[in-house]
Structure formats: structure tokens, C-alpha cells
N, C-alpha and C positions, 0 to 999 in steps of 0.2 A: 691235721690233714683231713679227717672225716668231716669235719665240718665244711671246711673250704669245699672239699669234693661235692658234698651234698648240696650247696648250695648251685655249685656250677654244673653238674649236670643233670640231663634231659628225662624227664621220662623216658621208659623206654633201652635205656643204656644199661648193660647188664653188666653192671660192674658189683665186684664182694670187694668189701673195706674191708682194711685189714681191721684185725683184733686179736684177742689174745688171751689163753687161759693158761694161767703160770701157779708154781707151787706157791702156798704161802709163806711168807717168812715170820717168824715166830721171833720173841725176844731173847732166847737164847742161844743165836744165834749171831749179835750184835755186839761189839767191840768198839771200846775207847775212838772218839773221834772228836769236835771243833770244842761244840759248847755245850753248856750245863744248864738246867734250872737255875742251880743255887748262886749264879753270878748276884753283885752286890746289887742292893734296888735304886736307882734311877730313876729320873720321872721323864718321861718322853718329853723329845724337842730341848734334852741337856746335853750341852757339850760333851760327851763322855770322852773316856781318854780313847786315843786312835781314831776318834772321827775325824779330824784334818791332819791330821802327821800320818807317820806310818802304820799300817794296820799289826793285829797283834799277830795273826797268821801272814806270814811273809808273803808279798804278791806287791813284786816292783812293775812297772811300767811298761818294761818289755817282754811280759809274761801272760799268759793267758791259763786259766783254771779249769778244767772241766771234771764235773761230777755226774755220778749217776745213783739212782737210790732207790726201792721197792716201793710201790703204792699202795701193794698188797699185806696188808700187812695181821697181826693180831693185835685182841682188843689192849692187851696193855701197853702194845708199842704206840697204838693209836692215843689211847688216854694221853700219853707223854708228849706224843707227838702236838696236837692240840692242847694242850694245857697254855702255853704261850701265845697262842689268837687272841686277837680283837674280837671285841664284842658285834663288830661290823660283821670279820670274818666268817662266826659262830652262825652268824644269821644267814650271811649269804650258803655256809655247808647246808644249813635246813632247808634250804628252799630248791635242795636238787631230789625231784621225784622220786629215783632210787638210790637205794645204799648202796647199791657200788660205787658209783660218779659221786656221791655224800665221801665216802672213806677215802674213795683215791684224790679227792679236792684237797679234801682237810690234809692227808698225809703230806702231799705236794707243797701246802700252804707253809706246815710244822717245818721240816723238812728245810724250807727255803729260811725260813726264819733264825735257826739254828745255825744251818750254814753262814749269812751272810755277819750275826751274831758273832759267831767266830773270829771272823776277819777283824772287826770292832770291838772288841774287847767291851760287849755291850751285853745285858742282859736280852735276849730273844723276843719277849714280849715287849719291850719298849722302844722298840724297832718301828718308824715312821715313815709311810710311802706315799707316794703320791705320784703322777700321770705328767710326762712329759709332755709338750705342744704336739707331738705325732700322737699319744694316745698309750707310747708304750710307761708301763710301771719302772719307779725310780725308787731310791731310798731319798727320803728328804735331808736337806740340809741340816748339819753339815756335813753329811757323808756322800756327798752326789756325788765325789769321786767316784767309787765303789759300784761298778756297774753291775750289772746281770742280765742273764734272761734263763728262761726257762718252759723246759718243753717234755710233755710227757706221752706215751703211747700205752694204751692199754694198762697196766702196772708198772711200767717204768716211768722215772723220770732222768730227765739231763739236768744239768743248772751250768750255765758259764759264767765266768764271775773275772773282772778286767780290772783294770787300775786307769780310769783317765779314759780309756777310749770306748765307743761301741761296742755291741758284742750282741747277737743274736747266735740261737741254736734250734736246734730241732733235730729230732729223734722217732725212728720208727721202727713197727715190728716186720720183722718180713715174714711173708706170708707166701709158698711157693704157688695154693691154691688160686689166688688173685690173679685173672686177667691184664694182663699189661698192654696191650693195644687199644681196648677204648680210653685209659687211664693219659697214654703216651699221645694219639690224639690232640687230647683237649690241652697239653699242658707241656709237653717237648717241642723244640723245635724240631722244622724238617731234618737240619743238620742231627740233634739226636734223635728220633726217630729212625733215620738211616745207620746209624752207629747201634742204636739198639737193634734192630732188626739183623745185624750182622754178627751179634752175638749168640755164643750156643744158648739154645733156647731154654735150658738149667739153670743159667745165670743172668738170664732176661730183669727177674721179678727183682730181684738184690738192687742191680745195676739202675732200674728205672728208678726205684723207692731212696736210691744212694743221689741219684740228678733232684727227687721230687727234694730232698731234706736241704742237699746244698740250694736250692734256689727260696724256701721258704727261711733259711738261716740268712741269707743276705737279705730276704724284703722285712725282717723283723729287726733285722739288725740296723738298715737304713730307714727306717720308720716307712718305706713305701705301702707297705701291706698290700691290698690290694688293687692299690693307684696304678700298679705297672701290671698288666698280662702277665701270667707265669710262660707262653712262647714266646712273649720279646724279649725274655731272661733266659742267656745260654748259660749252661758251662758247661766243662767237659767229661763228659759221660766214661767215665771209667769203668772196666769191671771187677777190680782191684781196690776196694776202697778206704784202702790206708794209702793211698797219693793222691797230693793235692790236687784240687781243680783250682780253674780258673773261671770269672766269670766275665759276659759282657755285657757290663754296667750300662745303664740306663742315660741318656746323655746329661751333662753336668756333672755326673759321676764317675769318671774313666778312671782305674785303675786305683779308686780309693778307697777300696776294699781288698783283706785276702780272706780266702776261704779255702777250708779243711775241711775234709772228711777223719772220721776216728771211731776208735772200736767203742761203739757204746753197750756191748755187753753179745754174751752169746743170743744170736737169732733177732738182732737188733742192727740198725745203720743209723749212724748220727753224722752229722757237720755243724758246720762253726764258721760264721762269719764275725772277720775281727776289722775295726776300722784301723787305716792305715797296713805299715808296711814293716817287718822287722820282729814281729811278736813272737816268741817262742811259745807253740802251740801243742799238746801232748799228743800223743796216738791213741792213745787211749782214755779213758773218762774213769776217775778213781771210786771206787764205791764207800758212797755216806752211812756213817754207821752211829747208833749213839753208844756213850758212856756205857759199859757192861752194868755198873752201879745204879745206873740211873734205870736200864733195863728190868736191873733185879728188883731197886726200890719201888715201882708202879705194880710189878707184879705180888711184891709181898702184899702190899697197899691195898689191893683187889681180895683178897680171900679174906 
């Protein structure tokens, strides 16, 4: 969102992005979840098992996954976390001026890796991606079933993870200090902007930030990015945001999306845009955690 924002408005506009100063999370803290290191070695671009049948973490067709995980983290969850990157990867973490946007990349990067890992009954580092014709990141074949996306705010991330269909997410901190009217402005429609504006003015900032996520979850999930206006993208502005909205899709696209909002953690709003109709979507976003062993292992490993 900070970025989008920064790019879109004016001098002049006194808006605070959100942001975010959260406790760390330590590796003792961290309990048994997807995948391991010690998976068997593979050489990337091998048929592994589960890359075209069924995955090894169950996720049928009419299902939708959502995760959420720390960016913040310490140095030994980090070490483990990064151990499985590309040499691409490694390169592009160095090239971010500061260590915090350096840690919270890498975590995000580790993090996805492990997860999608998981699903595939594949070792983590021999995980192959590659850029769809829209621009957004895939797994390469043959796992191009196996969808994702992924979205991080401050120290958080999301990741949604699909069988077959689209999927776009996005996730943010809410922030009550943040101005909501130059924000609403540039990027609700009239229609929400009269909806917001009739809300008590407590649950303004929630409510906006809960419209901004479901409309950046559908144009990531439709590869439109920033080809459609975010005001000629509605939905419905709720202040409630575990009920679904609805959106109204850009033309050629009517009704071939749904979208969800879900609890992505205290002091957090997330949504989820899923292509198609019938998907069982969770309320909430489960928290990614590694192996307690694996935790322990990196930490012996360090002293």
C-alpha cells in the first residue's frame, strides 16, 4: 500500500502511512509446522512427487489457504529462514539500503518458500518461479497448479495459497493515528466515501484500510494492477470485517471474482480475492511457524 500511495499522491497531502513497531519474535517461541531443511535433495526443474497429483498438504480445489507469519524476527530464525534462497534471492536482500526492509524481505521470501515447500513434498530451496504474462510470481512447472500470493505490512505477512484458481491477498496495519479523508479521496468511490463518512468516526480508519485491502486483493489477484483506477473499483465497505464484500469488477469481468475479508492477526485487516465461485475461504489467516527442532538446531549451531 505505501508504495502505491507514495507514488499517487500530491505534494502537499498530509497523509501518515501506516507502519508499525511490533514485539520480536524469538525462536522459542516457534512450533512444529509444513517443511523441513532435511527434505531429500532434488535438483530443481525434477518432477518431484506431488508436483502434478495431489499435494502433500491437503488443499483440494474448492479450498482456499490463508497464512500469516512474523517478519520480525531473530537472528537464528532468520539464519533458517534464508538458508533455502537462491543465489538470485541472496543478492537482491543486499541490495535493500536498510536492515530492516534486508530482514523483513528475506523472512517473507524463507517463509514462502517453506510454505509452498510443504504443499509439494519438495525440498524448499529447489523451489522454481517464474513471472506470469501479467507480471505476477508463479511456481514453475510442473507445479503451476499451486497458486499464491503474497502480502506483507510492516512485520507481518499474509500468503494465500489455491489449487487451480487465482488468488491475490493483501494485508494491513491499522493505524487509528492515520487520516482517512485525503486517503478516501483519491481511492474510494463517492458511494464509499458517503458510507465512510457515516460511520462513527472510531471505526473510520479500520473500515477504509479494510475497502483499501479488498480492492488491492482483487487487482493482484486479476493481474490488473494498476491498469484499473482504485475509484472505478467498488466494494462494499463494511465496518464489520469478517463479512464478505462484493466487488464491481471492471468490465469483461462481472462477477468472476469473490472476495473476503479475514482476521489477519490482532491490529491487522486482510482480504482475499479468489477467482471463480464456491471456494471455502477461512475467517481467519493461520499462523506459520517452523519445526521447534529446527528452531533449536540453528540456535545450538550459532554459539
Amino acid at each position: 500500500m505505501v508504495n502505491t500511495v507514495q507514488k499517487t499522491l500530491k505534494k502537499g497531502d498530509d497523509v501518515a502511512l501506516p507502519g508499525m513497531e511490533s514485539s520480536q519474535w524469538s525462536s522459542a517461541q516457534l512450533v512444529p509446522d509444513l517443511a523441513r531443511d532435511d527434505q531429500p535433495t532434488r535438483r530443481p526443474g525434477v518432477r518431484w512427487a506431488g508436483a502434478e497429483h495431489r499435494p502433500c498438504v491437503p488443499l483440494t480445489a474448492d479450498e482456499i489457504h490463508l497464512w500469516r507469519a512474523p517478519l520480525k524476527v531473530d537472528a537464528d530464525v532468520l539464519a533458517v529462514l534464508s538458508r533455502p534462497l537462491s543465489s538470485d534471492e541472496h543478492e537482491r536482500a543486499r541490495r535493500f539500503h536498510f536492515e530492516r526492509d534486508r530482514v523483513r524481505w528475506t523472512a517473507a521470501r524463507g517463509w514462502l518458500r517453506r510454505l509452498l515447500a510443504g504443499y509439494l513434498d519438495a525440498a524448499a530451496a529447489e523451489l522454481c518461479f517464474e513471472h506470469h504474462p501479467c507480471g505476477k510470481p508463479r511456481l514453475a512447472a510442473p507445479a503451476q497448479w499451486l497458486r499464491f500470493n503474497v502480502s506483507h505490512s510492516a512485520d507481518i505477512a499474509a500468503f494465500a495459497v489455491a489449487h487451480g484458481r487465482e488468488v491475490g491477498v493483501d494485508v494491513e496495519r491499522v493505524r487509528d493515528d492515520v487520516p482517512t479523508e485525503p486517503v478516501a479521496r483519491r481511492f474510494l468511490s463517492e458511494s464509499e466515501q458517503a458510507t465512510l463518512a457515516g460511520l462513527p468516526r472510531a471505526t473510520r480508519a479500520r473500515a477504509s484500510l479494510q475497502c483499501w485491502t479488498a480492492k488491492e486483493a482483487y487487482l493482484k489477484a486479476s493481474g490488473l494492477g494498476l491498469v484499473v483506477p482504485m475509484r472505478d473499483l467498488e466494494v462494499g465497505l463494511l465496518a464489520d470485517e469478517t463479512i464478505g464484500l462484493s466487488a464491481r469488477c471492471p468490465a469483461g469481468q462481472p462477477g468472476r471474482w469473490s472476495l473476503r475479508a479475514f482476521d489477519a492477526g490482532p491490529g491487522y485487516v486482510g482480504a482475499v480475492a479468489v477467482e471463480g465461485h464456491g471456494a471455502r475461504i477461512p475467517v481467519a489467516a493461520k499462523p506459520l511457524q517452523l519445526p521447534t527442532d529446527t528452531a533449536r538446531g540453528s540456535s545450538a549451531g550459532s554459539r
